[in-house]
Backbone as CSV, one residue per row, in Angstrom:
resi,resn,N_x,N_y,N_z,CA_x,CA_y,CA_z,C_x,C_y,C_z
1,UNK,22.558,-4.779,-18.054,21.920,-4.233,-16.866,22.587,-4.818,-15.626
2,UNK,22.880,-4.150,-14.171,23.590,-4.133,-13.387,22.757,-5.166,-12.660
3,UNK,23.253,-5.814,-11.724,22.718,-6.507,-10.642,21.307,-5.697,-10.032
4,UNK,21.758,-4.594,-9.579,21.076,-4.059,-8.836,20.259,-3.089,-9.558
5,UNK,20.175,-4.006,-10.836,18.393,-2.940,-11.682,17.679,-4.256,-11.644
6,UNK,17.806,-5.361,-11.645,16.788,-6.797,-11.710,15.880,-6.506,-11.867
7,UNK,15.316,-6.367,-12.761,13.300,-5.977,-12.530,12.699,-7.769,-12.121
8,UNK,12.108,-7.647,-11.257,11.206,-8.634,-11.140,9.563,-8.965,-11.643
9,UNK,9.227,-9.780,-11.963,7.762,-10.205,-12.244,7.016,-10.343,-11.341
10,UNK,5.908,-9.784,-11.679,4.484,-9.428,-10.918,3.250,-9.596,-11.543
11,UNK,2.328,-10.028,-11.043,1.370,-10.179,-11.932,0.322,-9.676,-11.529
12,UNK,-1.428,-9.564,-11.938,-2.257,-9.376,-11.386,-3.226,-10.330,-10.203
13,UNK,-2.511,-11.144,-10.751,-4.063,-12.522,-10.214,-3.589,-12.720,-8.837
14,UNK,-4.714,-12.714,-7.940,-4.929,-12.936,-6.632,-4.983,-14.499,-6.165
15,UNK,-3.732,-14.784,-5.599,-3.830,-16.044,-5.346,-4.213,-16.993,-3.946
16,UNK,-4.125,-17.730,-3.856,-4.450,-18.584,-2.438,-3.289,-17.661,-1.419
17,UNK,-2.629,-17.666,-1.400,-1.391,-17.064,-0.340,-2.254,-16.214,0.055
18,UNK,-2.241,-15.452,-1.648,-2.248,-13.840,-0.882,-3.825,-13.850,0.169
19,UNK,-4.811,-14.181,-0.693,-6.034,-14.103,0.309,-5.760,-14.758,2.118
20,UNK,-4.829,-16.076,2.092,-4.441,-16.202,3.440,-3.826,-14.958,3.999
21,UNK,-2.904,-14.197,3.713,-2.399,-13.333,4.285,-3.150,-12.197,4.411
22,UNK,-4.166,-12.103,3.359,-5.548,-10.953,3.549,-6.330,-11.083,4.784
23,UNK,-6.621,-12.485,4.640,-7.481,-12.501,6.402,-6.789,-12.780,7.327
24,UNK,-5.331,-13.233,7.456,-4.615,-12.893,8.470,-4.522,-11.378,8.977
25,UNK,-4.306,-10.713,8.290,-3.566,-9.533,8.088,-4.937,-9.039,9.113
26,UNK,-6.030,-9.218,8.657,-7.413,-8.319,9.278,-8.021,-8.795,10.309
27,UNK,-7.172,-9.742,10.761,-7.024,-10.678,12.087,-6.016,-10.315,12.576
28,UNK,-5.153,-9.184,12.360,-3.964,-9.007,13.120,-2.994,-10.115,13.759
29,UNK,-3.027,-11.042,13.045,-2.148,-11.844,13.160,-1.025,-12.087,12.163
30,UNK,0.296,-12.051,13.384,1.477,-11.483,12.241,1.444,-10.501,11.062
31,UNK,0.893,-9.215,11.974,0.498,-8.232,11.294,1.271,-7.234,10.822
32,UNK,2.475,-7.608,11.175,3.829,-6.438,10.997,4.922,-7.144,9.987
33,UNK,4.391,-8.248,9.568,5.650,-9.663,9.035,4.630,-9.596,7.354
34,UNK,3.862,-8.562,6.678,3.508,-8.819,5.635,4.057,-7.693,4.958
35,UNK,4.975,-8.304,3.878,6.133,-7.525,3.001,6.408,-7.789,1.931
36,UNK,6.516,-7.173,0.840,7.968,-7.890,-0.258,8.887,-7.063,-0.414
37,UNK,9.490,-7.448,-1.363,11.191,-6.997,-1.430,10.710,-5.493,-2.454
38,UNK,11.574,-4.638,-1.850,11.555,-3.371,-2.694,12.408,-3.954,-3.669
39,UNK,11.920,-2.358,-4.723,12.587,-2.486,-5.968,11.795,-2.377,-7.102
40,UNK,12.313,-2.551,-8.399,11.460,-2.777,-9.233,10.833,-4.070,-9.901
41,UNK,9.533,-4.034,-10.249,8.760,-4.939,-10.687,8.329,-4.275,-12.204
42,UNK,7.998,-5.543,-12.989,7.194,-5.274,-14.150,6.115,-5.846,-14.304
43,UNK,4.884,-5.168,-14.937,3.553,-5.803,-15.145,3.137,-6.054,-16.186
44,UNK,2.947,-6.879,-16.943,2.386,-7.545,-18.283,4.053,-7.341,-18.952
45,UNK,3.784,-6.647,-19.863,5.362,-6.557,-20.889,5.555,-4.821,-21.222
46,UNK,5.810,-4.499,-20.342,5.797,-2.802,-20.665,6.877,-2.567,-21.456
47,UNK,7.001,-1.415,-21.725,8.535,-0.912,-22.783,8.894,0.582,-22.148
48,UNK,9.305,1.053,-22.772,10.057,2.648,-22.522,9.091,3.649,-22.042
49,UNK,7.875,3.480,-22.536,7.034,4.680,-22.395,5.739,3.954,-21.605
50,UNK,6.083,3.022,-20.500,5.066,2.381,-19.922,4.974,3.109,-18.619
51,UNK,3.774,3.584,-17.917,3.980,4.399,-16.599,4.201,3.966,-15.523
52,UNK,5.187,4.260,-14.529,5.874,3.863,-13.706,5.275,3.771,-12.359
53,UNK,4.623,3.534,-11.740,3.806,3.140,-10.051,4.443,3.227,-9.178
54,UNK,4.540,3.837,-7.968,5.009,3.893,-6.837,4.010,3.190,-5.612
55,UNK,4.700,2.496,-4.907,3.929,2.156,-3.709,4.793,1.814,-2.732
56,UNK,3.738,1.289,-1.374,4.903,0.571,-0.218,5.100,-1.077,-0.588
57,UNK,6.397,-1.256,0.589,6.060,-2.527,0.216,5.674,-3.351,1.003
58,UNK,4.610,-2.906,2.050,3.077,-3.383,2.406,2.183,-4.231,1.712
59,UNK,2.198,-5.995,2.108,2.047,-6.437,1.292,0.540,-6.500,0.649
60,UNK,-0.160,-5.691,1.684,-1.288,-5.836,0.793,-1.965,-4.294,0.221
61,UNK,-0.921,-3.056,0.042,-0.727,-2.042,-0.542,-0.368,-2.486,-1.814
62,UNK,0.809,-3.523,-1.892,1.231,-3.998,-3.321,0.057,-5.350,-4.331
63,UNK,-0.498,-5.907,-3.288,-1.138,-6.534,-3.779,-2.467,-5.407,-4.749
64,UNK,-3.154,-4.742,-3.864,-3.952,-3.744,-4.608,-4.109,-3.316,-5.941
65,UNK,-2.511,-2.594,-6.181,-2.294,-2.073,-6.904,-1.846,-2.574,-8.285
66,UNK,-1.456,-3.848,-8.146,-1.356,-4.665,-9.101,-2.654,-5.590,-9.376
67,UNK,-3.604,-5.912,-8.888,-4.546,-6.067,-8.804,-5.199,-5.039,-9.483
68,UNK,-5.472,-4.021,-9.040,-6.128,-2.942,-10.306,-5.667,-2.389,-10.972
69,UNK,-4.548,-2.920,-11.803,-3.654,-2.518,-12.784,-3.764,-3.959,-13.899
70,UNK,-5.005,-4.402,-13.427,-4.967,-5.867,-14.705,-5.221,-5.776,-15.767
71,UNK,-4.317,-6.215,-16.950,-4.544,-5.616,-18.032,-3.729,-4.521,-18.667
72,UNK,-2.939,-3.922,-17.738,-2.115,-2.731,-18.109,-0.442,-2.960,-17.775
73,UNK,0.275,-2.754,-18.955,1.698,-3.230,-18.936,2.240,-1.866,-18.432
74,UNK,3.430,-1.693,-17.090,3.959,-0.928,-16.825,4.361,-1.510,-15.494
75,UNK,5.212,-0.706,-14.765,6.468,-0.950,-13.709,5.723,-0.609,-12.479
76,UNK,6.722,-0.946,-11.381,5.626,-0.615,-10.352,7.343,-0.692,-9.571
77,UNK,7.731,0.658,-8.859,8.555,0.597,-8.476,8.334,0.681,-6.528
78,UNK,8.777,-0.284,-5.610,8.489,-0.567,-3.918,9.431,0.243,-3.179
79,UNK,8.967,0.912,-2.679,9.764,1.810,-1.642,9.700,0.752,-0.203
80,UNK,10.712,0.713,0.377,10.869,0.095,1.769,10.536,1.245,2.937
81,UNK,9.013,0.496,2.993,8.694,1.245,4.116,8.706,0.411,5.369
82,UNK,9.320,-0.805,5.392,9.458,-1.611,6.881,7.858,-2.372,6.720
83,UNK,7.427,-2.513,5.813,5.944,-3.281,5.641,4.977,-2.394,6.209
84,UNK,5.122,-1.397,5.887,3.891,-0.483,6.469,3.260,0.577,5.112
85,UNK,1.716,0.325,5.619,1.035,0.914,3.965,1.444,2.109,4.052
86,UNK,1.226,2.547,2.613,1.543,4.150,2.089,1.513,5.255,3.058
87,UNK,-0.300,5.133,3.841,-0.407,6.193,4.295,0.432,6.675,5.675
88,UNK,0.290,5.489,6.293,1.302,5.677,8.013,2.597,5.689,7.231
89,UNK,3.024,5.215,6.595,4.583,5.195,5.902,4.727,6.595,5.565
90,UNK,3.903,7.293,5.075,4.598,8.942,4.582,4.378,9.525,6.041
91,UNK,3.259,9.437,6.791,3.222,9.944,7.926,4.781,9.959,8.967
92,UNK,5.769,8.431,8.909,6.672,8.502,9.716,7.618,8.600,8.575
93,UNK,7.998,9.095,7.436,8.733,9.600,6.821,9.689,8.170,5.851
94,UNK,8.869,6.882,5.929,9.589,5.882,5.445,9.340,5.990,3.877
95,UNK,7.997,6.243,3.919,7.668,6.441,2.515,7.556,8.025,2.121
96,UNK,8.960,8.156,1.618,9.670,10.050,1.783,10.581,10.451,0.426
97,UNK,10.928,11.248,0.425,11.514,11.727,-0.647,12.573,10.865,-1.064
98,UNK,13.720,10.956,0.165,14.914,9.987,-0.086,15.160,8.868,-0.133
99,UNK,14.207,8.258,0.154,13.427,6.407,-0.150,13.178,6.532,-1.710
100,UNK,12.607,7.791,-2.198,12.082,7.914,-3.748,13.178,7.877,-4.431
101,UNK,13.906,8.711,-4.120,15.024,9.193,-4.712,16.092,8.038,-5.096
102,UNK,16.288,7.304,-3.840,17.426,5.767,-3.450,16.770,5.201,-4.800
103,UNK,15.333,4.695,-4.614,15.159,3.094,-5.570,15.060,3.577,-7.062
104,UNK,14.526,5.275,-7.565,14.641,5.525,-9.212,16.484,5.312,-9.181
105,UNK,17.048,6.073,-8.410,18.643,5.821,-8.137,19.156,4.104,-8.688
106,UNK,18.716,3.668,-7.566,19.261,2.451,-7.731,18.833,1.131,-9.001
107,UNK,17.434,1.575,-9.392,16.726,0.815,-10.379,17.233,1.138,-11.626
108,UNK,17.951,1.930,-12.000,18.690,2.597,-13.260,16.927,2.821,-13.943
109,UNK,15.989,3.394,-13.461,15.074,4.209,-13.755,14.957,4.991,-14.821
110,UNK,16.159,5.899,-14.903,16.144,6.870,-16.293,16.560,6.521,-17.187
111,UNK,17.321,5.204,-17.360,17.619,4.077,-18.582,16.489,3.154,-18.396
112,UNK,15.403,2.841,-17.737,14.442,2.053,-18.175,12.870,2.602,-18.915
113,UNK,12.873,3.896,-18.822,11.474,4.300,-19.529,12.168,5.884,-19.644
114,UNK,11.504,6.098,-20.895,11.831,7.682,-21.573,11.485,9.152,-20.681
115,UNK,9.787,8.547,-20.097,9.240,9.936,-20.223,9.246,10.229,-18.389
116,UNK,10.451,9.630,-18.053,10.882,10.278,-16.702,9.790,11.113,-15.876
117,UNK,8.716,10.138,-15.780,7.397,10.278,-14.318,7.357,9.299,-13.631
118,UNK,6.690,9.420,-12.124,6.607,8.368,-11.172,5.108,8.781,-10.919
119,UNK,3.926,8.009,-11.185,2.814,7.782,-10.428,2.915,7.609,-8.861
120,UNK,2.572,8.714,-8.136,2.746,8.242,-6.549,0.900,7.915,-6.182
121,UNK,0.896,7.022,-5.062,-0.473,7.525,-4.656,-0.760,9.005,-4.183
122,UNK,-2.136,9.308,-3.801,-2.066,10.813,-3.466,-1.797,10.665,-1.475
123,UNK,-2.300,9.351,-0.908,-2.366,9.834,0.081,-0.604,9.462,0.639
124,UNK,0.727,9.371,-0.149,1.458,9.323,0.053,2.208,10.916,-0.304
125,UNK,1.616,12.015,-0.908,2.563,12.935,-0.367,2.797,13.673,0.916
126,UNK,2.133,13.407,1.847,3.147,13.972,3.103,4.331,14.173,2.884
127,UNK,4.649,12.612,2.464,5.950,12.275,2.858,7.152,12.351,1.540
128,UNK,6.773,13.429,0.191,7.324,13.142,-0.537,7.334,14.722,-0.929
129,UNK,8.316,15.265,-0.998,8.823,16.969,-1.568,8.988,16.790,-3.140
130,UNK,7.634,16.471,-4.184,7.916,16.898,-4.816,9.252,17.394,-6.090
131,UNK,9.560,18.671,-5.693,10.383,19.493,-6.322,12.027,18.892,-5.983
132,UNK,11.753,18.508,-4.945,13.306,17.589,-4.338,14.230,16.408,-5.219
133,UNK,12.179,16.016,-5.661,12.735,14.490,-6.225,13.006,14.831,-7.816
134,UNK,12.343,16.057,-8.209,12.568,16.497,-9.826,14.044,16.909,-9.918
135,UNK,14.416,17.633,-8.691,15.984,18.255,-8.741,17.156,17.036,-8.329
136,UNK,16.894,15.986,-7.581,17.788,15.249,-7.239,17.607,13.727,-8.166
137,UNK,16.811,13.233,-8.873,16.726,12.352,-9.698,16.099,12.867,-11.016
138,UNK,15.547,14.362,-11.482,15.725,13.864,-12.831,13.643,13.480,-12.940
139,UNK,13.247,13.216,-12.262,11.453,12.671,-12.446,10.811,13.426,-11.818
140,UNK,9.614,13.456,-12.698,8.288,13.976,-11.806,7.606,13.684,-11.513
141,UNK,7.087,13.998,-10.160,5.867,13.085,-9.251,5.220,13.247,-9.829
142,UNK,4.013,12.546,-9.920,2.307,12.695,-10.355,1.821,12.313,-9.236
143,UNK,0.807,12.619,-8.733,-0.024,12.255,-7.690,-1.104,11.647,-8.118
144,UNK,-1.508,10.102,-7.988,-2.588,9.527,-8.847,-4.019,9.598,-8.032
145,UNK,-5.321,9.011,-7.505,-5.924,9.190,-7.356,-5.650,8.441,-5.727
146,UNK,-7.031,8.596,-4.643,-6.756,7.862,-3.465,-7.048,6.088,-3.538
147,UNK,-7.628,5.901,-4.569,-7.940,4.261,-4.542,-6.845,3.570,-5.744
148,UNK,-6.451,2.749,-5.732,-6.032,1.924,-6.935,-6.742,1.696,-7.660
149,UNK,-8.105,1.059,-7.173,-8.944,0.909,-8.394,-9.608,1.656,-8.788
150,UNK,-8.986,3.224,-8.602,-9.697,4.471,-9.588,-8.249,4.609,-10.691
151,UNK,-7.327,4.117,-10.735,-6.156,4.350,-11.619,-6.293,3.947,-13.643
152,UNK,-7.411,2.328,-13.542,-7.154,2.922,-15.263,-7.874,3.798,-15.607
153,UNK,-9.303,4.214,-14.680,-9.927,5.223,-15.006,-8.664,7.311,-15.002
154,UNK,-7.943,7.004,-14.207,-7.284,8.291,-13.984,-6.227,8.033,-15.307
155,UNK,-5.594,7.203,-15.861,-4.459,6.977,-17.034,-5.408,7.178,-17.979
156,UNK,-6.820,6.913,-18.577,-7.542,6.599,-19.342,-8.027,8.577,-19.363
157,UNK,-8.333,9.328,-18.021,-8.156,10.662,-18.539,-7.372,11.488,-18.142
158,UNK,-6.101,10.927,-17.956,-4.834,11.605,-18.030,-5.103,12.767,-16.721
159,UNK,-5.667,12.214,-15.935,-5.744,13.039,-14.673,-6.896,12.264,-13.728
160,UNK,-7.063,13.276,-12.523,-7.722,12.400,-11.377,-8.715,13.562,-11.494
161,UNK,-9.967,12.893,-10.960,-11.515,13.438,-10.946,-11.209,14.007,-9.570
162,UNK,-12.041,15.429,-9.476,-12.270,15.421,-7.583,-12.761,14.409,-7.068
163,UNK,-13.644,13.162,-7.363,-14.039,12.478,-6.669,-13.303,11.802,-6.630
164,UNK,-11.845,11.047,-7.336,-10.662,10.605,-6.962,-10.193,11.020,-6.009
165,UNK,-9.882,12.381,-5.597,-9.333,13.127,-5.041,-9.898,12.634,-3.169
166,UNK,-11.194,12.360,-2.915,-11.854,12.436,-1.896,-11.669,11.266,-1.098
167,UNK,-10.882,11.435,0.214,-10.449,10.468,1.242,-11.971,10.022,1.714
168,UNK,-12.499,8.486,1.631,-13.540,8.451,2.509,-13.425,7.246,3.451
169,UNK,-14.717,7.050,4.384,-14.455,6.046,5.025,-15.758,5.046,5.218
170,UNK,-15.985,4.598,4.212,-17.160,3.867,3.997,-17.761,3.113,4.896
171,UNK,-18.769,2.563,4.862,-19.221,1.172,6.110,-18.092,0.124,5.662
172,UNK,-18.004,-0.024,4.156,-16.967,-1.639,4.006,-15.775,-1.572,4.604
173,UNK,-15.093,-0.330,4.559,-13.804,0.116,5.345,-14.206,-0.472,6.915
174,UNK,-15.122,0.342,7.036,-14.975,0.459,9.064,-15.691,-1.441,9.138
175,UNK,-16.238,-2.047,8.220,-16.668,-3.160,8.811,-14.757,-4.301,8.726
176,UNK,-14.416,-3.974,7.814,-12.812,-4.334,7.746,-11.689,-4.099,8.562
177,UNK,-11.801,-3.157,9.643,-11.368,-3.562,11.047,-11.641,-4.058,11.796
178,UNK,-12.874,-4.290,12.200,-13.776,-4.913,12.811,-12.757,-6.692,13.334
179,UNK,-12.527,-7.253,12.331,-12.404,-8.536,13.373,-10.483,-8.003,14.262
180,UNK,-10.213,-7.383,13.042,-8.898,-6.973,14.343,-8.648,-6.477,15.827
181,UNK,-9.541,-5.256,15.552,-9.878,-4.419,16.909,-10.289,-6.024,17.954
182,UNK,-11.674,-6.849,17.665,-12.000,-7.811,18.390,-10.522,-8.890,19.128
183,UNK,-9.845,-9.284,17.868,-8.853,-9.698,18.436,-7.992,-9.365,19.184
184,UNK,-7.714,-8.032,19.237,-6.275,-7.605,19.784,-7.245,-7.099,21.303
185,UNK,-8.787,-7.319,21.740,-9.040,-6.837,22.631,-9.617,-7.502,23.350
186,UNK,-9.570,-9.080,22.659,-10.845,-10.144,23.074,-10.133,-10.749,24.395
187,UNK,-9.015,-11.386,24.463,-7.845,-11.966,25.849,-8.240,-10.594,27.062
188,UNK,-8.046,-9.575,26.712,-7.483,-8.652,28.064,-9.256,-8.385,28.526
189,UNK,-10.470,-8.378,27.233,-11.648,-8.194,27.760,-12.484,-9.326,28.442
190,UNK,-12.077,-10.847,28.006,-12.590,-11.764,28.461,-11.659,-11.806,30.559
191,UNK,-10.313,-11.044,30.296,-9.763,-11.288,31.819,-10.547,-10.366,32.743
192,UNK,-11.272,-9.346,32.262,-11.825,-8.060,32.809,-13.245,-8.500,32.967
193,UNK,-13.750,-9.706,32.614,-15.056,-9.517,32.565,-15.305,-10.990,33.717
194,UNK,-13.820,-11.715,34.101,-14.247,-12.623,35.292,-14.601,-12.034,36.379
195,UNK,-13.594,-11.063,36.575,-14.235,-10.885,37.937,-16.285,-10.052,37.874
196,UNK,-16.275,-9.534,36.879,-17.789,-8.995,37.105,-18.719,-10.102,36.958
197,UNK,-18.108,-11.484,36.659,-18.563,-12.598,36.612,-18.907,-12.790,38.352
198,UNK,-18.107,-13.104,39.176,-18.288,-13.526,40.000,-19.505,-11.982,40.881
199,UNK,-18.806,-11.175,40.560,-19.465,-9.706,41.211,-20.569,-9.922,40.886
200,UNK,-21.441,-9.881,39.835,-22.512,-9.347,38.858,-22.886,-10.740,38.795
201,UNK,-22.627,-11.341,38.448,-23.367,-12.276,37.446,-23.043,-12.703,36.219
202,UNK,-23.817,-13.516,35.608,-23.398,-13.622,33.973,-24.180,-12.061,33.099
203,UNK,-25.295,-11.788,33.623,-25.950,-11.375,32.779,-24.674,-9.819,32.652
204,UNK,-23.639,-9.486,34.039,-22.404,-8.448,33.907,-21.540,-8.610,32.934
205,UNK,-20.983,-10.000,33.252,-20.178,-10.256,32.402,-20.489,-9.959,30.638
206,UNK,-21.487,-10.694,30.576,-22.070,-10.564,29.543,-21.802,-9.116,28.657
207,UNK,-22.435,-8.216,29.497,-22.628,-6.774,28.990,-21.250,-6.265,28.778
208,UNK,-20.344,-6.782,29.667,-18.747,-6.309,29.518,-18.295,-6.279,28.286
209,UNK,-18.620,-7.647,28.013,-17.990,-8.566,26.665,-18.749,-8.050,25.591
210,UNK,-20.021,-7.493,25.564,-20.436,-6.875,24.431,-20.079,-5.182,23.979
């Protein structure tokens, strides 16, 4: 095998790092600097006919997905999307056909597993033609479900439920921006709220800041 098929090791277990970089990350701090190296990875001890994963390499897109893949031996191949998750990544075209195309290309892909498919997420086809990537590499997309941790349930029935299918946006979601938005707005709202300090009062200021 060539230099440039290296499969690397990956595992499931969530470690001290990664959770630092989890609440960094949702603190928007050094929020553009969380990455790993594209390419291919392997999970547990897969073989020829183990199913192949697509994701970004957003580091906590990759963390996810290996994370709810515990227990299950198969590849997980990283598209370089500049550290940006799946979904804004197909949106600006990083996570795209010819990103797909480059790493099965470059991973010697069709010498590492028989049955020539790529698991994509679903909310990454924007950015991925399909029929492009069957005619120019040889594989076929699958579109897996919108969560990772609906995936051994979707391998287990060889397809995705409509309720897989369904983009939502829960309270746990919207409470999970929550300390970012605060940060990235807390400096410019605490400078906006001196002067209604002196104008108003505290009880102005106050109301600003809330």
């Amino acid at each position: 095998m060539s230099e440039a098929t290296v499969i690397r090791q990956a595992t499931s277990e969530v470690t001290f790092k990664d959770r630092c970089i989890n609440v960094m990350a949702h603190l928007g701090i050094k929020r553009n600097r969380y990455s790993v190296d594209p390419g291919l990875y392997s999970l547990g001890t897969p073989d020829q006919g183990s199913p192949v994963f697509v994701t970004a390499n957003y580091s906590l897109s990759f963390r996810a997905l290996r994370t709810a893949l515990e227990g299950i031996d198969g590849y997980i191949l990283v598209l370089d999307t500049k550290g940006v998750n799946v979904w804004c990544a197909a949106g600006k075209g990083t996570f795209g056909t010819d990103e797909l195309v480059l790493r099965i290309e470059e991973s010697n892909l069709g010498k590492i597993v028989k049955h020539n498919r790529v698991i994509l997420p679903q909310l990454g086809a924007p950015g991925v033609a399909a029929h492009e990537v069957k005619k120019r590499a040889k594989f076929k997309v699958i579109y897996g479900p919108v969560l990772a941790a609906d995936l051994p349930a979707f391998l287990a029935a060889g397809e995705a439920t409509p309720e897989m299918r369904k983009v939502g946006f829960p309270l746990t979601q919207r409470l999970e921006i929550i300390p970012v938005e605060i940060v990235n707005t807390l400096i410019l709202t605490l400078i906006l709220s001196l002067p209604l300090y002196f104008a108003g009062g505290i009880i102005t200021a106050i109301a600003a800041l809330a």
